[in-house]
C-alpha positions as CSV (number, residue, x, y, z in Angstrom):
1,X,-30.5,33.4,-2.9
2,X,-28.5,30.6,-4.7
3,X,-30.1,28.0,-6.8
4,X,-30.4,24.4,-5.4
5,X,-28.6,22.9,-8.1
6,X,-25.5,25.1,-7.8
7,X,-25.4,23.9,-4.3
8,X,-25.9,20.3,-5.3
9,X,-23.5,20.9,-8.2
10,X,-20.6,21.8,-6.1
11,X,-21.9,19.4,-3.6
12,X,-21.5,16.5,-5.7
13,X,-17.7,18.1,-7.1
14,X,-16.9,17.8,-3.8
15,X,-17.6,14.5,-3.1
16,X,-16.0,13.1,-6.1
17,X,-12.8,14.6,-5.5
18,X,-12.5,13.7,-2.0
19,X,-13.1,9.8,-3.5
20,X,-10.3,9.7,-5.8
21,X,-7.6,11.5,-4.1
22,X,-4.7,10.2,-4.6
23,X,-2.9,11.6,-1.4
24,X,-1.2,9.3,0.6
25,X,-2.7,9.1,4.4
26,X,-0.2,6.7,6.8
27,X,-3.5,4.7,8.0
28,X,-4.4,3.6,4.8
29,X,-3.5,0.1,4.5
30,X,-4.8,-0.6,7.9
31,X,-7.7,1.1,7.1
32,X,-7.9,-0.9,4.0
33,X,-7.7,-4.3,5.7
34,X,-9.7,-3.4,9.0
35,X,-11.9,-5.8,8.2
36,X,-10.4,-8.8,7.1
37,X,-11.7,-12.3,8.9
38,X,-8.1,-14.2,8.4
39,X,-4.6,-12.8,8.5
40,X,-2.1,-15.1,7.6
41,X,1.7,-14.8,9.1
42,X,4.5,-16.9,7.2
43,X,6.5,-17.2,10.2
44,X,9.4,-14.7,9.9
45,X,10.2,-13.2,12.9
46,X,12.9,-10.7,11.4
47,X,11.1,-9.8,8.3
48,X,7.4,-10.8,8.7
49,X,4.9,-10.9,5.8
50,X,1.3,-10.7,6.4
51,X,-1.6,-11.6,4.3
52,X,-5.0,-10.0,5.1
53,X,-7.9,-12.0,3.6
54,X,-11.9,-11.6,3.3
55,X,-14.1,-14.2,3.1
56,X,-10.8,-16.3,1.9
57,X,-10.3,-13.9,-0.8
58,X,-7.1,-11.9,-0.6
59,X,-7.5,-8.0,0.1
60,X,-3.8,-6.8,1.6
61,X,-0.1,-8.1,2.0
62,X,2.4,-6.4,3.9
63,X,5.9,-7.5,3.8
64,X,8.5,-6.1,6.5
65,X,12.1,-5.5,6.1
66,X,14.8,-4.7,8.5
67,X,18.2,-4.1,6.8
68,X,21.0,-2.6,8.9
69,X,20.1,1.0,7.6
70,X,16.3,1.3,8.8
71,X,13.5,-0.6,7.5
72,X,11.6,-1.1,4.3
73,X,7.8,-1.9,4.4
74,X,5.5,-2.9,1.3
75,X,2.4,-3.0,1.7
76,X,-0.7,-4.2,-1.5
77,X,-3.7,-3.6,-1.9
78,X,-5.6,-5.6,-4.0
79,X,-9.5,-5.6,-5.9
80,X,-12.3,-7.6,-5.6
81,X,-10.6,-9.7,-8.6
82,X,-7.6,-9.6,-6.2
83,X,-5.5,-7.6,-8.7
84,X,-3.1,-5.1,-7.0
85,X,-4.3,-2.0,-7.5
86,X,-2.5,0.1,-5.1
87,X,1.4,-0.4,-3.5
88,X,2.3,1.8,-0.8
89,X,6.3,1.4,0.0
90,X,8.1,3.3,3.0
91,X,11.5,3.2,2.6
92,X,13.8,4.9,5.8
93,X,17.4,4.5,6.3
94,X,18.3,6.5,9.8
95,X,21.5,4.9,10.5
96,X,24.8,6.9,10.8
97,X,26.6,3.7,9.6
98,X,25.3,4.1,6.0
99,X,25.6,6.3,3.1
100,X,23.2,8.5,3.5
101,X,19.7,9.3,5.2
102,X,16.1,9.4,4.2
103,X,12.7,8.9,4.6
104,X,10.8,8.3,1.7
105,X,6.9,6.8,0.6
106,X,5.9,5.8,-3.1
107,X,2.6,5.4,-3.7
108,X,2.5,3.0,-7.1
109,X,-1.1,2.4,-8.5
110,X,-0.2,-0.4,-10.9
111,X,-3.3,-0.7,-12.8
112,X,-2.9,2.8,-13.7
113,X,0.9,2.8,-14.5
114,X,1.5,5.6,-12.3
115,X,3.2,6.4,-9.0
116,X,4.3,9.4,-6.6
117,X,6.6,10.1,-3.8
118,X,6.4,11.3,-0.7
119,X,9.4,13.0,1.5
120,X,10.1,15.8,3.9
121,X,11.1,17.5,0.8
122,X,8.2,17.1,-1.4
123,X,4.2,16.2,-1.3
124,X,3.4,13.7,-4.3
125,X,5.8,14.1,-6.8
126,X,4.7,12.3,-9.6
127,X,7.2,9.5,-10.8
128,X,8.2,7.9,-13.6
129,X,6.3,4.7,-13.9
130,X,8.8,2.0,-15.1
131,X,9.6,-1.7,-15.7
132,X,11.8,-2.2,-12.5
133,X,8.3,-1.1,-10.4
134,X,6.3,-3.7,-12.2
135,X,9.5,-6.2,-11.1
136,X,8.4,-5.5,-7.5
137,X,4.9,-6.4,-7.4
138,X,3.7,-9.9,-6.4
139,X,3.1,-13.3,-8.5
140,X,-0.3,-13.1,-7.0
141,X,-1.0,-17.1,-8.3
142,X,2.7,-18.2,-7.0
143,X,1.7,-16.1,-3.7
144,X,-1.1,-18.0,-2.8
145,X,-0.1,-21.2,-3.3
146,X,2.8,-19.8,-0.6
147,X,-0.6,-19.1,1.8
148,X,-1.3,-22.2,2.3
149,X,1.7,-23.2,3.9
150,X,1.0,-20.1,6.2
151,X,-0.3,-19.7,10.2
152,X,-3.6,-18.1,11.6
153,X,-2.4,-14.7,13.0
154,X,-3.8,-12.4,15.4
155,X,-4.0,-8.9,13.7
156,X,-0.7,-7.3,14.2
């Protein structure tokens, strides 16, 4: 017979591990923001940027990029204190007209100073963590200011 608190033990092991995975999933962000009350749309057709907020605090941004290669998509996650704690950014360049092709994700958890990558060839490589990924977050203070110069959006 096993003993309760083995089975509680491993129970709990469990749990925590499936909490603080660090795996990327491609519904995350949306996920994240499902239940925002505002998103905010700064008017760029071509290369949109959204801001996700709750209860006029913000909780996501997702900027959109097409270049002539394939696209490039950022998208933050940020904390109740509206720090970015997570940056998930797909980068794909399909196009025969350029260099080369690929089809990459980094996962950047800024707060942590750590990041991975994602690829056909590879399932979380960890990365590097330098200065030029701190470059590409947000001026969250500079950012909202921006907001309010922004439109109600429907979800897109």
């Amino acid at each position: 017979m096993t003993n309760p608190k083995i089975l509680f033990f491993i129970f709990i092991m469990l749990l925590t591990s499936a909490c603080t995975s660090d795996k990327f999933h491609e519904k995350d962000f949306e996920k994240f923001v499902s239940k925002s009350d505002t998103v905010l749309f700064d008017g760029d057709n071509l290369h949109p940027t959204y801001a996700y907020l709750e209860k006029g605090q913000l909780k996501g941004v997702e900027y959109i990029a097409h270049p002539e290669c394939g696209h490039y998509i950022r998208k933050y996650f940020f904390n109740h204190k509206e720090e970015i704690f997570k940056v998930i950014v797909h980068k794909v360049n399909i196009s025969d007209n350029c260099p080369e092709t690929f089809d990459s994700v980094y996962v950047l958890y800024p707060l942590r100073k750590t990041a991975k990558m994602y690829s056909n060839s590879n399932d979380g490589e960890k990365l590097v963590y330098r200065n030029e990924i701190e470059k590409s977050l947000v001026d969250i203070k500079k950012f909202k200011k921006e907001l309010k110069e922004w439109n109600y959006h429907q979800q897109p």
